[in-house]
C-alpha positions as CSV (number, residue, x, y, z in Angstrom):
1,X,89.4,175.5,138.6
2,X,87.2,173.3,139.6
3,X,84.2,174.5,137.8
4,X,86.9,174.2,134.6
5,X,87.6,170.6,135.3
6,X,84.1,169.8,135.8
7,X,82.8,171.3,132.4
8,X,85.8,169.0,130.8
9,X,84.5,165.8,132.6
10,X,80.8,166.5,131.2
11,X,82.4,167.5,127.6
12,X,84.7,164.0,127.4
13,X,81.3,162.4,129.0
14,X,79.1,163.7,126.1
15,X,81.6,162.9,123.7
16,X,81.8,159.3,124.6
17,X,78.0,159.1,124.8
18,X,78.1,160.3,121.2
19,X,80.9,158.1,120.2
20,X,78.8,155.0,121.5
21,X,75.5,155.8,120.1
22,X,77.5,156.0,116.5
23,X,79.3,152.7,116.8
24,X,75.9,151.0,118.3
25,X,73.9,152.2,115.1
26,X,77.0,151.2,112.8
27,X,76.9,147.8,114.2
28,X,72.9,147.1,114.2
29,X,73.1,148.9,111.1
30,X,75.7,146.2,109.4
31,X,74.6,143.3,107.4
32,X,74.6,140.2,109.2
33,X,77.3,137.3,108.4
34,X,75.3,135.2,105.9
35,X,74.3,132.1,107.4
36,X,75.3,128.8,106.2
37,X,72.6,126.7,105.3
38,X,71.8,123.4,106.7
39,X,73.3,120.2,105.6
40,X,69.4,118.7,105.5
41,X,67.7,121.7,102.9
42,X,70.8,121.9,100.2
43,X,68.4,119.8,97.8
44,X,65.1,119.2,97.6
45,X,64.7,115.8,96.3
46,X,60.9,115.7,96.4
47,X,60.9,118.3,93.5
48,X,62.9,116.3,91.2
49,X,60.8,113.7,91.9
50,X,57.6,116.0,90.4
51,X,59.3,117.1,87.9
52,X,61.7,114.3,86.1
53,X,64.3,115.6,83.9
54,X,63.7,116.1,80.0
55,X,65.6,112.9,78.0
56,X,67.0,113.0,75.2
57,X,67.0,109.3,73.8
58,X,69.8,108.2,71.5
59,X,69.7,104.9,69.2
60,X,70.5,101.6,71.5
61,X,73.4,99.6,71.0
62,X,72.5,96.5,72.3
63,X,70.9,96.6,76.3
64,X,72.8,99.9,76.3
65,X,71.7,103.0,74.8
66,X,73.0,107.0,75.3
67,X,70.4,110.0,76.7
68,X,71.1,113.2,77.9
69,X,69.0,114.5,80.2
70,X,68.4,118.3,82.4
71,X,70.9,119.2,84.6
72,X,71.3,122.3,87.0
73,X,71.9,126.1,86.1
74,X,75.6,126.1,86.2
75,X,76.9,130.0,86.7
76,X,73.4,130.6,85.5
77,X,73.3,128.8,82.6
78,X,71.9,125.2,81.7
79,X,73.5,122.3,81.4
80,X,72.7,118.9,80.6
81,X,74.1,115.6,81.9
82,X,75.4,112.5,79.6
83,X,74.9,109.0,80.9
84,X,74.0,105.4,79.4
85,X,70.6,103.5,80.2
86,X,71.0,100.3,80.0
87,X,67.5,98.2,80.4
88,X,67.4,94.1,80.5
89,X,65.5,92.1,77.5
90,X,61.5,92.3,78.4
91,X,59.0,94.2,79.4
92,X,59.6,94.6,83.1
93,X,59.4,96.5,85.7
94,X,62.7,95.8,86.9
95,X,64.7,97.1,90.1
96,X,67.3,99.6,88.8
97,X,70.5,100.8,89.8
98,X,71.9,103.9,90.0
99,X,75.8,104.1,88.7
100,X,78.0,106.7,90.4
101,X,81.9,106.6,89.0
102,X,84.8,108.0,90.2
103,X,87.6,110.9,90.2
104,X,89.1,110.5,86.7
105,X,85.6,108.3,85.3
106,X,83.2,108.5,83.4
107,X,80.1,107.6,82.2
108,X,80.5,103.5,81.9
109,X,78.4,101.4,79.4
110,X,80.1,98.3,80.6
111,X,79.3,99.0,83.8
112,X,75.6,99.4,82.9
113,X,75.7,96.8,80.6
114,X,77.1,94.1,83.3
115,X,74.1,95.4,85.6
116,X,71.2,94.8,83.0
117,X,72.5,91.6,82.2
118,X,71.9,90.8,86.0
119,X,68.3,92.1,85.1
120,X,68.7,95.7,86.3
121,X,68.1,98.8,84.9
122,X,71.0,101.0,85.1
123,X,71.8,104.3,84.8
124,X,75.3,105.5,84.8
125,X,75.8,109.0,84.3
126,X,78.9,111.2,83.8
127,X,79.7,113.3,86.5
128,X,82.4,116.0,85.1
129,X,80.3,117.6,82.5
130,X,81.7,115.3,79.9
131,X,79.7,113.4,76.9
132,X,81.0,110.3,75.2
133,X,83.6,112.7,72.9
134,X,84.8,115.0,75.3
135,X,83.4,118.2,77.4
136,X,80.0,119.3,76.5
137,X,79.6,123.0,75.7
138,X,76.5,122.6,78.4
139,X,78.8,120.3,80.3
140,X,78.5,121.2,84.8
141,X,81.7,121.6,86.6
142,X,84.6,119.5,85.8
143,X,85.8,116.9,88.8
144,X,89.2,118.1,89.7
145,X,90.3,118.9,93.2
146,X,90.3,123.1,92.1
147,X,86.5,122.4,91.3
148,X,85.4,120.1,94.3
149,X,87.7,122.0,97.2
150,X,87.1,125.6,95.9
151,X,86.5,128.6,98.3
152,X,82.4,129.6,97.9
153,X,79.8,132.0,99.3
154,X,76.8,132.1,100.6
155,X,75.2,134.9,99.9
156,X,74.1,134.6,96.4
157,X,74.0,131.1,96.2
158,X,77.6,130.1,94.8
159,X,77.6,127.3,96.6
160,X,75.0,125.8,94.0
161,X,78.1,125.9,91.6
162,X,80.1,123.6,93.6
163,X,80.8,120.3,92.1
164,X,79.2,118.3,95.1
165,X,76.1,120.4,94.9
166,X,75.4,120.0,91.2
167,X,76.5,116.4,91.1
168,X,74.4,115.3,93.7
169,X,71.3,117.5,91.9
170,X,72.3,115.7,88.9
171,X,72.0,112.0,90.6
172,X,68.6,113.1,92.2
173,X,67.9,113.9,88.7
174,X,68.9,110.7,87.7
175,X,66.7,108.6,90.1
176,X,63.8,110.4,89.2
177,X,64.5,109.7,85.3
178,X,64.7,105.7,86.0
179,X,61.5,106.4,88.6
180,X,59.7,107.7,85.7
181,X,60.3,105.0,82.9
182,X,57.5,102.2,82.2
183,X,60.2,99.1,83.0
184,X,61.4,100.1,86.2
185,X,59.8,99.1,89.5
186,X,60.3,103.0,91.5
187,X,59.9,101.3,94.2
188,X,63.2,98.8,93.7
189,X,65.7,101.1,93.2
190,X,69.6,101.8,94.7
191,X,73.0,103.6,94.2
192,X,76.6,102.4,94.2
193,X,79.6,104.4,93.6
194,X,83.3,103.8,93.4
195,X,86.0,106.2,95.0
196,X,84.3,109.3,94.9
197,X,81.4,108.4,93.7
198,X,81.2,106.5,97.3
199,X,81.7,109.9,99.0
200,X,78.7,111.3,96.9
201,X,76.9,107.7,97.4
202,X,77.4,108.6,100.8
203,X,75.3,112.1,100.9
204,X,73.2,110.8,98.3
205,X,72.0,108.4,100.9
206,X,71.2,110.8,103.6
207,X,68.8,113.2,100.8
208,X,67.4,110.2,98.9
209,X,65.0,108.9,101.5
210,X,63.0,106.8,98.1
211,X,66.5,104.7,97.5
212,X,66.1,101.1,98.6
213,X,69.8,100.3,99.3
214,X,73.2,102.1,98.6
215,X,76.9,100.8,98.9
216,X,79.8,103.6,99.0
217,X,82.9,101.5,98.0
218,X,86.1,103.2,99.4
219,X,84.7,106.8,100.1
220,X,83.5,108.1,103.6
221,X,82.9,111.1,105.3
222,X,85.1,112.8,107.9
223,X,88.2,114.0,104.7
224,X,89.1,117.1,106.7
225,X,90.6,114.5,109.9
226,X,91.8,111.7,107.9
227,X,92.2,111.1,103.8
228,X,94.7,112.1,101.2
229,X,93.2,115.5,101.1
230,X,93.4,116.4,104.5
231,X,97.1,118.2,104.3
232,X,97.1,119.1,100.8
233,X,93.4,120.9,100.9
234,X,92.2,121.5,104.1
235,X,94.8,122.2,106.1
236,X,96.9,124.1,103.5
237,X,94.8,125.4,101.4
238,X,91.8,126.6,103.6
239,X,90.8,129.6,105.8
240,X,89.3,128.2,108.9
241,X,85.8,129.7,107.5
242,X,86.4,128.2,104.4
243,X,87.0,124.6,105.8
244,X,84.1,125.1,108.1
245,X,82.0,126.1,105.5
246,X,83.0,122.9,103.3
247,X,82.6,121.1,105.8
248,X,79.1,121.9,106.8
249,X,77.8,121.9,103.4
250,X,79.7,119.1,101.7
251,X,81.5,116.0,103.9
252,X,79.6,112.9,104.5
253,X,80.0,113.0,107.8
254,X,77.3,116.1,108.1
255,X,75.1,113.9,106.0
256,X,75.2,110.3,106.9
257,X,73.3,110.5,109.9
258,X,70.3,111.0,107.6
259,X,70.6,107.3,106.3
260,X,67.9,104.9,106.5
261,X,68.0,102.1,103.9
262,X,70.0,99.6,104.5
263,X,73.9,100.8,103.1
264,X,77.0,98.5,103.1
265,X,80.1,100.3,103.3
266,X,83.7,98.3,101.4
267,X,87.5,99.5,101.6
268,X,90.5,98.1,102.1
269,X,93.2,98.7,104.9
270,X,95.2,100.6,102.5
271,X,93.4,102.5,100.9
272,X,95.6,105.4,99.5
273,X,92.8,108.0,99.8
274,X,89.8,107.2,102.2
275,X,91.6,106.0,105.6
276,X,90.2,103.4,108.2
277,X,89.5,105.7,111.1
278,X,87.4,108.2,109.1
279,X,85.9,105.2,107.0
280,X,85.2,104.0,110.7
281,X,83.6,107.3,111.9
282,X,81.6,107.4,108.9
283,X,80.1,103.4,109.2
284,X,78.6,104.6,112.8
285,X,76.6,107.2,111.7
286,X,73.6,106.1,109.7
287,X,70.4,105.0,111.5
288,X,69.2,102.1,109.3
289,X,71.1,99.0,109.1
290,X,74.4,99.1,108.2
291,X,77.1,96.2,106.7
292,X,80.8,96.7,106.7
293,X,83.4,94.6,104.5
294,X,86.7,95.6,105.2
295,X,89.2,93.8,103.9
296,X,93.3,94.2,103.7
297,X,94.9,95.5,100.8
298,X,92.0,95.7,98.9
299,X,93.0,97.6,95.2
300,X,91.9,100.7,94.7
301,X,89.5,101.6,91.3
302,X,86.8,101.6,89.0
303,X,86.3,97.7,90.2
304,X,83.0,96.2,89.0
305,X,83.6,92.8,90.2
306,X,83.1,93.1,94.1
307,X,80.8,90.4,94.6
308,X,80.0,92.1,98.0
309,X,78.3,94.9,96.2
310,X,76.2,92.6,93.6
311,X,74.8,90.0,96.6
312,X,73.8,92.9,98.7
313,X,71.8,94.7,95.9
314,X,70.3,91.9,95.4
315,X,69.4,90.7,98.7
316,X,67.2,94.0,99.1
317,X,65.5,94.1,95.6
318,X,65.0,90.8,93.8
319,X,63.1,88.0,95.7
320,X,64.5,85.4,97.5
321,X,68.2,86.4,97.1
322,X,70.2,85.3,100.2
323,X,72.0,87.9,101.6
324,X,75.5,88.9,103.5
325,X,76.2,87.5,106.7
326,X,75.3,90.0,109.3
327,X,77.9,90.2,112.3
328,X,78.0,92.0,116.0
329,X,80.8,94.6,117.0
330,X,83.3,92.5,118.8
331,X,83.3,92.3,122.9
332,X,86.2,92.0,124.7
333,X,86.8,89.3,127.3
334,X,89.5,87.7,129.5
335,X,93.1,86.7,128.5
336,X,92.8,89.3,125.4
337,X,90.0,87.5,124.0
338,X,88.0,89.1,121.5
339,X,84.8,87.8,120.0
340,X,81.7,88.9,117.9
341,X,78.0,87.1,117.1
342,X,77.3,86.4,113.1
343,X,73.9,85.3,111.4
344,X,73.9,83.7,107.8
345,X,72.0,82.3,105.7
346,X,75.2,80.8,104.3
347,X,78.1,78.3,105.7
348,X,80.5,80.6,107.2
349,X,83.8,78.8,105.8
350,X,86.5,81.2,107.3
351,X,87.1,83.3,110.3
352,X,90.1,85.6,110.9
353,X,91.4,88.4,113.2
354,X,93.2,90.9,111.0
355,X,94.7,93.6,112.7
356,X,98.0,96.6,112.9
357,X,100.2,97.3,115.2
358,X,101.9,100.0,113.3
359,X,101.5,103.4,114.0
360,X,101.8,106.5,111.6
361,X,100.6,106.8,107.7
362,X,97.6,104.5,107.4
363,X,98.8,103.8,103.5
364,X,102.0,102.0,104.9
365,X,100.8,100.4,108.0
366,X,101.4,96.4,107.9
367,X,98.1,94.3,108.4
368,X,98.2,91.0,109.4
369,X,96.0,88.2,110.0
370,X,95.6,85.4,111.8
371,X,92.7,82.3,112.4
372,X,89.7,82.8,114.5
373,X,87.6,80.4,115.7
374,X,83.8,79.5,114.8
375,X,81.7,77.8,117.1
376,X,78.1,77.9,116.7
377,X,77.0,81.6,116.0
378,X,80.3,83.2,117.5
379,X,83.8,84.2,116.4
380,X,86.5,84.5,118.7
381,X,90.1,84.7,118.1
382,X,93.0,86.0,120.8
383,X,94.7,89.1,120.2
384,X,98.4,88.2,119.7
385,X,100.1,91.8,120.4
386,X,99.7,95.0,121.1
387,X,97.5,96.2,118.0
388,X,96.6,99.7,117.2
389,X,93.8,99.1,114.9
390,X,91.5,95.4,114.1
391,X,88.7,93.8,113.2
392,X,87.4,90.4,113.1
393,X,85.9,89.0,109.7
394,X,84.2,86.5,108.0
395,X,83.8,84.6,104.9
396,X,80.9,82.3,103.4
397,X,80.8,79.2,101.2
398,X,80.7,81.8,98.2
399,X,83.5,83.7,98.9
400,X,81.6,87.2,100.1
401,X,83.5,88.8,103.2
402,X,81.9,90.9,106.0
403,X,83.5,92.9,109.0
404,X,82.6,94.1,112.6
405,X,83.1,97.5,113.2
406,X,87.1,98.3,113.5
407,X,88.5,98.7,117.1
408,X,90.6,101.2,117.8
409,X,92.3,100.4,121.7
């Protein structure tokens, strides 16, 4: 008997032995998960930079005239991109600007137009695989939400199909196009975009290390915590790997940190789609200088005329432009007194303290404001409640309106 239960133990032994060695040569045998490639290598701008698109030049109409130029392999096929050039009267070089619209835009002469008359350059390009008529038959991806929160793989490179990937190939594209031309000064060039086209202005800045300046109006980074999307896309409508892998690859936030020109960030308090806390987040994380203007109620659109925007641009790339004030993130003192430290080359006319004290949807909080004081170089104003979210600004003899950083007790 014992002898009997002895051979058994040595048979189950062997057999798990067996058993073991299989599943150990199964598992070092099995692919590995494909990794998911850094934020930093997605694009390699210095390659557009050798190579500038091909152009296609159509007749000018007025400072504004329509090109196409070489776009990306989309699903392994190639595309090209529509935009307008708009160019000042003379010979140059002049500082360009790089146009970036938003969801639902297009390519906008005016908005070119407006810029060249202000002696720019400007390129604004369409970003939805759209010409002046309609979709292109070589169009890229369209800019719904399907298109720019889609699930993607790794593996064999469907990820270069995504919207954000080929439109921000495309604007690299587009930089090295106005680089290339006779009238533009390469070295005196920025990017702006609207909506977004500020969420692409955003990663744009982090890859671009040749762009001067850049100002993402509304859009920010950190969608996935707080923005219109976050319920309705990422929490609904994505696996945890597929949120992780959008993430990685395609929010600001994984790109902003990158950032070295000087970038000013402008929203509004209420800003249906791009919320203060992430818009916040996302005004921390760059390492060059950065300028906030936040302002309440601000409207939300294709808006040209934020003066913010223009001064700024200038201030970097045309001589002797005076630029925005610059101010300090607020310190906290005594008796609920807050305070904060401006420079400007401008009269500071107006100082205020705006702040919530509502809690819940950011779209229907209630902002109020009230006066803060200038003496000298300083602001100070008192807190007069409980607040849940604030910010002091100011305002200069021409109207222009800068921030601190929001404070969040």
């Amino acid at each position: 008997m014992f002898t009997c239960n002895r051979l058994n133990i040595n048979r189950q032994h062997a057999f798990l032995f067996v058993l073991l060695l299989f599943i150990g040569t199964w598992v070092s045998a099995a692919p590995p998960e494909p990794k998911v490639p850094e934020a930093k290598s997605l694009w390699d701008a210095d390659a557009y930079f050798a190579k500038p698109p091909a152009v296609e030049w159509e007749e000018p109409n007025g400072l504004v005239r329509p090109i196409y130029y070489e776009g990306e392999l989309y699903n392994g096929k190639p595309t090209r991109v529509f935009a307008y050039y708009a160019q000042p009267e003379g010979d140059g070089p002049f500082p360009a600007v790089l146009l970036i619209h938003g969801g639902g835009g297009k390519a906008f002469a005016h908005w070119a137009e407006l810029w060249a008359r202000r002696g720019y350059v400007a390129l604004a390009p369409d970003l939805a695989g759209h010409g002046p008529d309609g979709r292109l038959p070589d169009g890229g991806p369209d800019q719904g939400d399907p298109e720019k929160f889609r699930d993607f793989t790794i593996e064999d490179g469907d990820y270069k199909n995504m919207w954000t990937w080929q439109v921000i190939a495309a604007l690299l594209r587009g930089h090295a196009l106005l680089a290339a031309q006779k009238e533009v000064d390469a070295d005196r060039i920025a990017a702006t975009g609207i909506s977004w086209g500020g969420y692409l202005t955003c990663i744009l800045a982090g890859v671009d290390t040749r762009l001067k300046a850049a100002v993402p109006v509304y859009g920010c980074g950190f969608l996935y915590e707080s923005s219109v999307w976050k319920a309705s896309r990422f929490d609904e409508r994505m696996t945890p790997e597929h949120r992780e892998r959008w993430l990685t690859l395609f929010d600001p936030s994984r790109h902003l940190d990158r950032v070295t020109c000087p970038i000013l960030f402008v929203n509004g308090t209420n800003d249906f789609a791009f919320h203060p806390d992430s818009w916040h987040q996302s005004t921390l994380l760059p390492t060059g200088p950065v300028t906030r203007s936040f302002t309440i109620n601000l409207p939300h659109g294709h808006i040209f005329t934020f003066k913010e925007v223009d001064v700024f641009i200038d201030s970097i790339l045309l001589p002797n432009a005076k630029p925005l004030a610059t101010v300090s993130a607020i310190q906290r003192g005594g008796n609920k007194t807050v305070s904060a430290t401006f420079r400007s080359e401008v009269p500071v006319v107006k100082a205020e303290l705006i702040g919530t004290s509502d809690d819940g949807d950011w779209t229907k909080r209630e902002w109020k404001s009230v006066p803060a004081t200038i003496v000298g170089n300083r602001l100070s104003a008192t807190l007069p409640e409980t607040l849940r979210a604030y910010c002091l600004l100011l305002t200069d003899e021409r109207g222009l309106r800068v921030s601190t950083p929001i404070v969040f007790p």
